[in-house]
C-alpha atoms as an extended CHARMM CRD file, in Angstrom:
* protein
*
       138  EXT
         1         1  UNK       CA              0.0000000000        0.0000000000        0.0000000000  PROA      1               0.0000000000
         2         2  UNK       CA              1.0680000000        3.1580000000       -0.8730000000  PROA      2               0.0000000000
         3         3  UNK       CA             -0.0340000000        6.8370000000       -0.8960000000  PROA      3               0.0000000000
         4         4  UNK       CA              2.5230000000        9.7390000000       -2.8140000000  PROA      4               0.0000000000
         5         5  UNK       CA              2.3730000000       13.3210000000       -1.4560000000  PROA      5               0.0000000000
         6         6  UNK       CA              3.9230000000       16.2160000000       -3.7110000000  PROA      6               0.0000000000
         7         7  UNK       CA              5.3770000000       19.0320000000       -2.0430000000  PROA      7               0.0000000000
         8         8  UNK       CA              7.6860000000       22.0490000000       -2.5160000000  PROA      8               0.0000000000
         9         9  UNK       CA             10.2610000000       24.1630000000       -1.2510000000  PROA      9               0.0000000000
        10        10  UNK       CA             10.6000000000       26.9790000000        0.5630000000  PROA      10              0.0000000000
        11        11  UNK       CA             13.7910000000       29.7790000000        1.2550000000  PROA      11              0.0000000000
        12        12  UNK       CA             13.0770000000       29.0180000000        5.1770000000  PROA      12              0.0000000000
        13        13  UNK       CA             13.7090000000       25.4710000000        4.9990000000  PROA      13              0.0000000000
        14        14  UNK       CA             16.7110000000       24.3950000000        7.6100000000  PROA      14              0.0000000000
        15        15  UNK       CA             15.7690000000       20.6400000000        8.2860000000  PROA      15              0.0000000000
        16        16  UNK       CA             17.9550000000       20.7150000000       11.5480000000  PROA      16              0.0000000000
        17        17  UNK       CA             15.3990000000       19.3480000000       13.9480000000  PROA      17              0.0000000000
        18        18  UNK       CA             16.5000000000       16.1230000000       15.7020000000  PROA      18              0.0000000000
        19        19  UNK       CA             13.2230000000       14.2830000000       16.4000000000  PROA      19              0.0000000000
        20        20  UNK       CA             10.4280000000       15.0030000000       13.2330000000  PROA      20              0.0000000000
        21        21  UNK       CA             10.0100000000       15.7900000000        9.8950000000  PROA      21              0.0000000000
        22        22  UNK       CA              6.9810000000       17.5710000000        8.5510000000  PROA      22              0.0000000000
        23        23  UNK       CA              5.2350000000       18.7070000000        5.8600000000  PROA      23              0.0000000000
        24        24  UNK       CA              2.7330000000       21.1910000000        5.3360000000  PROA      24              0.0000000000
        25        25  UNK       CA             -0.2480000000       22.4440000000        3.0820000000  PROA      25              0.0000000000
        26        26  UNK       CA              1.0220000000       26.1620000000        4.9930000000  PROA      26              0.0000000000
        27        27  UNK       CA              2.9160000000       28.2530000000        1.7870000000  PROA      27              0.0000000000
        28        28  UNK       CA              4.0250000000       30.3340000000        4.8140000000  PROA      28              0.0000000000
        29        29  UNK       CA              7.0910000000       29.3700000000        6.5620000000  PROA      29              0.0000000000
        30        30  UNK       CA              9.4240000000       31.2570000000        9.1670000000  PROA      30              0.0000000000
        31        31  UNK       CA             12.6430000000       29.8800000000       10.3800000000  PROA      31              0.0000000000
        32        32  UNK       CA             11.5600000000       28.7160000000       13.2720000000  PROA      32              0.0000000000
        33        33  UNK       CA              9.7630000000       25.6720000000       11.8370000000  PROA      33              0.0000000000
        34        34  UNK       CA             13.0670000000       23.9630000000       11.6700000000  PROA      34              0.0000000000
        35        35  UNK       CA             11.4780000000       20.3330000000       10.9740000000  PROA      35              0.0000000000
        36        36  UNK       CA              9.9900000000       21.4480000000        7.7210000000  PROA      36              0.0000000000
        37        37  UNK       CA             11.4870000000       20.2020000000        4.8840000000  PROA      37              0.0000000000
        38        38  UNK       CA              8.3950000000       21.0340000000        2.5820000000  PROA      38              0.0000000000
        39        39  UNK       CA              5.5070000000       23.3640000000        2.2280000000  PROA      39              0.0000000000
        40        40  UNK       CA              2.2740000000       23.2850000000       -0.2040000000  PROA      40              0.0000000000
        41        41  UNK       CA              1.9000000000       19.9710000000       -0.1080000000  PROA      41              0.0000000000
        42        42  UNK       CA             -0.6720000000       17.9380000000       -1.6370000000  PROA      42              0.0000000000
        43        43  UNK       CA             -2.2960000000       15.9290000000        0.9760000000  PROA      43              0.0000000000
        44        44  UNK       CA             -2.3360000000       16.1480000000        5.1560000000  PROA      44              0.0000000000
        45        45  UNK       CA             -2.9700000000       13.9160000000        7.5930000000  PROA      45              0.0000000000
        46        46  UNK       CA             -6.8200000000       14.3660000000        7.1380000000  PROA      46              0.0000000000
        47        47  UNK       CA             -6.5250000000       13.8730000000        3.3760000000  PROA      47              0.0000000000
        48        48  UNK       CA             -5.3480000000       10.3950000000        3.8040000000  PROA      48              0.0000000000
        49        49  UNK       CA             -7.4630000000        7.4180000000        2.6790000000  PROA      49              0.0000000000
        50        50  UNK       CA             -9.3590000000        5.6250000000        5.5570000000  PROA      50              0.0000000000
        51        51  UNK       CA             -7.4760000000        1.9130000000        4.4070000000  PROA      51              0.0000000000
        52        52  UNK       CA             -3.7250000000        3.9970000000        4.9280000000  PROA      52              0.0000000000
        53        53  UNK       CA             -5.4080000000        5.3560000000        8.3320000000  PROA      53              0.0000000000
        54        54  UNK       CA             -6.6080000000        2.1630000000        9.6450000000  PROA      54              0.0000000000
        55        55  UNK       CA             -2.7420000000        0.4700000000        8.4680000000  PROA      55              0.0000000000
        56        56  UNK       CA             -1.3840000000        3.5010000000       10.4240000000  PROA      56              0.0000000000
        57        57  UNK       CA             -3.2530000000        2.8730000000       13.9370000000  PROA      57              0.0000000000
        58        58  UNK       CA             -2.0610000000       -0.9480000000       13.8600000000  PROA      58              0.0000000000
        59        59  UNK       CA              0.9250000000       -0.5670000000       16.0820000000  PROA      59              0.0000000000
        60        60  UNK       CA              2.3670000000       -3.7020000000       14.2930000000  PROA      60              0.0000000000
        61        61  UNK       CA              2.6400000000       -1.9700000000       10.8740000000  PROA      61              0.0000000000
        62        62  UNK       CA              5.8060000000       -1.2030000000        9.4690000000  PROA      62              0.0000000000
        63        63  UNK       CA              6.1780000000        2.2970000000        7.4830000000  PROA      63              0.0000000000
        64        64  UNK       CA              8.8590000000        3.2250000000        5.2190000000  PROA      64              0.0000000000
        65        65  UNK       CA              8.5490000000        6.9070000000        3.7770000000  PROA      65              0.0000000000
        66        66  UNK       CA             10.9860000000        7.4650000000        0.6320000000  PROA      66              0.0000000000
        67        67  UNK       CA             11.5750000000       11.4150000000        0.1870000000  PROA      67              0.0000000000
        68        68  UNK       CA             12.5150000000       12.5900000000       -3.3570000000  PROA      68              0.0000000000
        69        69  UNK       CA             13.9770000000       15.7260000000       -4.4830000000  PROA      69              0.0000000000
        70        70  UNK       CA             15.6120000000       15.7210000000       -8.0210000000  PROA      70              0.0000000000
        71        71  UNK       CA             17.8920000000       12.8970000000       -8.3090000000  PROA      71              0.0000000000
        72        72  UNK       CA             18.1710000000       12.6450000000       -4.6000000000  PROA      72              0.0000000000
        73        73  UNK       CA             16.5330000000       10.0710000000       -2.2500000000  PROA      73              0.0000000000
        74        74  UNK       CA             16.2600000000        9.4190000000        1.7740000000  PROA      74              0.0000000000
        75        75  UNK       CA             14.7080000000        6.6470000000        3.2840000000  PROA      75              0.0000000000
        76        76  UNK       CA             12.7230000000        7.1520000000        6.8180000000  PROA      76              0.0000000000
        77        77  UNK       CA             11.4740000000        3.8080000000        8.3650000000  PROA      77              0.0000000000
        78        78  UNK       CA              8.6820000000        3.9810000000       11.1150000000  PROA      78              0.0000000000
        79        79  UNK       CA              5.9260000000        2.2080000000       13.0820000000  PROA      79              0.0000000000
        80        80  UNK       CA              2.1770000000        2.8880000000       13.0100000000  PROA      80              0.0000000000
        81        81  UNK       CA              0.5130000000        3.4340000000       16.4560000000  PROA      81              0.0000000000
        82        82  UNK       CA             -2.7520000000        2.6650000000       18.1970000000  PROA      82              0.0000000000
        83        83  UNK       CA             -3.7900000000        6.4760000000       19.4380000000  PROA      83              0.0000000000
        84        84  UNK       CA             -2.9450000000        7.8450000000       15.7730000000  PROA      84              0.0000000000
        85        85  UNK       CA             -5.7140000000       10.4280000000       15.4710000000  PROA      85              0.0000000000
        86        86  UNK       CA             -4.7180000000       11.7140000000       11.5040000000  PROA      86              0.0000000000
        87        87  UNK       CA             -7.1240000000       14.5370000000       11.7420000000  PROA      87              0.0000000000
        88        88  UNK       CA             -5.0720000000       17.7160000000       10.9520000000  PROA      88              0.0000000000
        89        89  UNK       CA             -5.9410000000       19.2250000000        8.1080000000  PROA      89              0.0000000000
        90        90  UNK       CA             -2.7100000000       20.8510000000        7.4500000000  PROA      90              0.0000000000
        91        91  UNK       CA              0.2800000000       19.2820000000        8.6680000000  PROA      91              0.0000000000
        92        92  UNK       CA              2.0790000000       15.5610000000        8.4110000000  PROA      92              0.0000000000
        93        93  UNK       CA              4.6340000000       15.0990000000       10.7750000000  PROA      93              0.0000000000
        94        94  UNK       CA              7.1610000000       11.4890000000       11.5740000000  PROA      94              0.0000000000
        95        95  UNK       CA              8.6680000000       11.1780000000       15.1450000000  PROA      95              0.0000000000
        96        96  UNK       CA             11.7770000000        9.6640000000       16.3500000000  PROA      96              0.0000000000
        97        97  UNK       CA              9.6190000000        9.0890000000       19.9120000000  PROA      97              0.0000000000
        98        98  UNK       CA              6.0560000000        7.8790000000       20.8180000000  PROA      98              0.0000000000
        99        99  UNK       CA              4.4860000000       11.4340000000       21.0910000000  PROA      99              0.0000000000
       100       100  UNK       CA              1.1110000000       11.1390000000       19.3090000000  PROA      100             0.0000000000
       101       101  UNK       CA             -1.1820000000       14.2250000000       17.8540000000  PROA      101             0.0000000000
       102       102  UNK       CA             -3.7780000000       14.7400000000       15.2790000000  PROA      102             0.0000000000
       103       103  UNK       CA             -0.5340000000       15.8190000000       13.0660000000  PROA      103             0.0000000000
       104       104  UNK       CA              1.1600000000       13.0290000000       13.8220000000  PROA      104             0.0000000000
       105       105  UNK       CA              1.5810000000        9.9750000000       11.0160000000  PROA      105             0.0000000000
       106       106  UNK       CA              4.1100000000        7.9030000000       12.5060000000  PROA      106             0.0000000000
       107       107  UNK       CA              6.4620000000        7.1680000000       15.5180000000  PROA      107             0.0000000000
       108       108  UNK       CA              9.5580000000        5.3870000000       16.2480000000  PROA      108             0.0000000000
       109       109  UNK       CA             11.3370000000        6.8000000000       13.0180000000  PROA      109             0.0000000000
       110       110  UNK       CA             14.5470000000        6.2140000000       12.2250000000  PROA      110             0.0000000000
       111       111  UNK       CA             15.5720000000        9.4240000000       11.2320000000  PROA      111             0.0000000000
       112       112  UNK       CA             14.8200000000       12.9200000000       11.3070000000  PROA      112             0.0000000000
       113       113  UNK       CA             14.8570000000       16.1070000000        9.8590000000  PROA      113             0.0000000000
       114       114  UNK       CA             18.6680000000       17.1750000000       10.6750000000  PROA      114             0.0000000000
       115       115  UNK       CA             20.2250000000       13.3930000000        8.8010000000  PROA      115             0.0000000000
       116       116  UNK       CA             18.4690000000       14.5360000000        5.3020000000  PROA      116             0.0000000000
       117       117  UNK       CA             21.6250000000       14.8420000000        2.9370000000  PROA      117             0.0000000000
       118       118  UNK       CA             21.9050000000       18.8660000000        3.0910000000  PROA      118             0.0000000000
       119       119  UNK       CA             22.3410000000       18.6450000000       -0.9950000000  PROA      119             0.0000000000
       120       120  UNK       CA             18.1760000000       17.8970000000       -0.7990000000  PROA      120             0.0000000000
       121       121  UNK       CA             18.1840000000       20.9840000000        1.5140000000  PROA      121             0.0000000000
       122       122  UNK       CA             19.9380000000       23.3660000000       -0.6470000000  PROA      122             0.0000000000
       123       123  UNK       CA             17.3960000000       22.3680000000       -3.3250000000  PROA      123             0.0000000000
       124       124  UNK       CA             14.3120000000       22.8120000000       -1.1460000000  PROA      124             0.0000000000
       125       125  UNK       CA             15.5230000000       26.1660000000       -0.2960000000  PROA      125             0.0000000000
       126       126  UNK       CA             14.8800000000       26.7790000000       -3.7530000000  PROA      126             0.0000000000
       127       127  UNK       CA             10.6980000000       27.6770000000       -3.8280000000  PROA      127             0.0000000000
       128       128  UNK       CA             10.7990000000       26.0580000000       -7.1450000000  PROA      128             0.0000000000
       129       129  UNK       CA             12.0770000000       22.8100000000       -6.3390000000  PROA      129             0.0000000000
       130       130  UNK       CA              9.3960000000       20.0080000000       -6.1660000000  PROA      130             0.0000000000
       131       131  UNK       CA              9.5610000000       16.9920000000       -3.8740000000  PROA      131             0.0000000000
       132       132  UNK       CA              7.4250000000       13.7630000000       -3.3600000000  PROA      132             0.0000000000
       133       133  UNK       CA              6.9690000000       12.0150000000       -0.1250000000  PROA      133             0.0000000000
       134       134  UNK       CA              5.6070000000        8.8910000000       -0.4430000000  PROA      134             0.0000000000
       135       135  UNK       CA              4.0070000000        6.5370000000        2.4570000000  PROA      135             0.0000000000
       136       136  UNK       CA              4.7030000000        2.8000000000        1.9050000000  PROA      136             0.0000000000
       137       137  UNK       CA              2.7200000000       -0.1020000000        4.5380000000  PROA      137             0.0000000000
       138       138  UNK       CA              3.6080000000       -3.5500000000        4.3480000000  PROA      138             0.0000000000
């Protein structure tokens, strides 16, 4: 099962946060939101389809979340939860830790914001560049 979300960039990205990565529908961004590596995006947590939700709130699922800008790929592998809520109508976000919120789409990630190669950063600086993030459930 999988579900592809396009996204783009944004001169405020700085993908240095150590526990999440997020998207957002927002086209605004300030510097603060240092876990956002892209803005505009297609599709939020509420947008998802109900059989990607109910995969998500097994706690046995196992995500993988590929994350494509240009010729440049990183891999995020995560764990659905129980409590997922996926109600936010704006905002995706993957976390290193258990914490669980209506923006929240998966826990226990591997990796966050501040390991993506900072070659796919200097791209998404660019508000031109175009990116895909794309859900995968086994």
């Amino acid at each position: 099962m999988r579900f592809e979300i396009q996204f783009s960039g944004h001169e405020n990205i700085r993908s240095n946060h150590q526990k999440t990565i997020e998207i957002t529908k927002e086209s605004h961004l300030t510097p603060s939101g240092d876990c956002i590596i892209g803005v505009n995006a297609s599709a939020s947590c509420a947008d998802l389809p109900d059989s990607i939700k109910k995969k998500l709130q097994n706690p046995n699922s196992k995500v993988n979340f590929s994350i494509k800008v240009g010729s440049h790929e990183f891999i995020v592998k995560g764990r659905g939860h129980e409590d997922l809520i996926l109600t936010h109508h704006e905002d995706i976000v993957i976390r290193k830790s258990n914490f669980v919120c209506p923006r929240t789409l998966a826990v226990k990630c591997d990796k966050a914001s501040d390991l993506m190669p900072r070659e796919m950063i200097s791209l998404l600086q660019n508000p031109n560049t175009k990116g895909t993030f794309t859900i995968m459930i086994d």
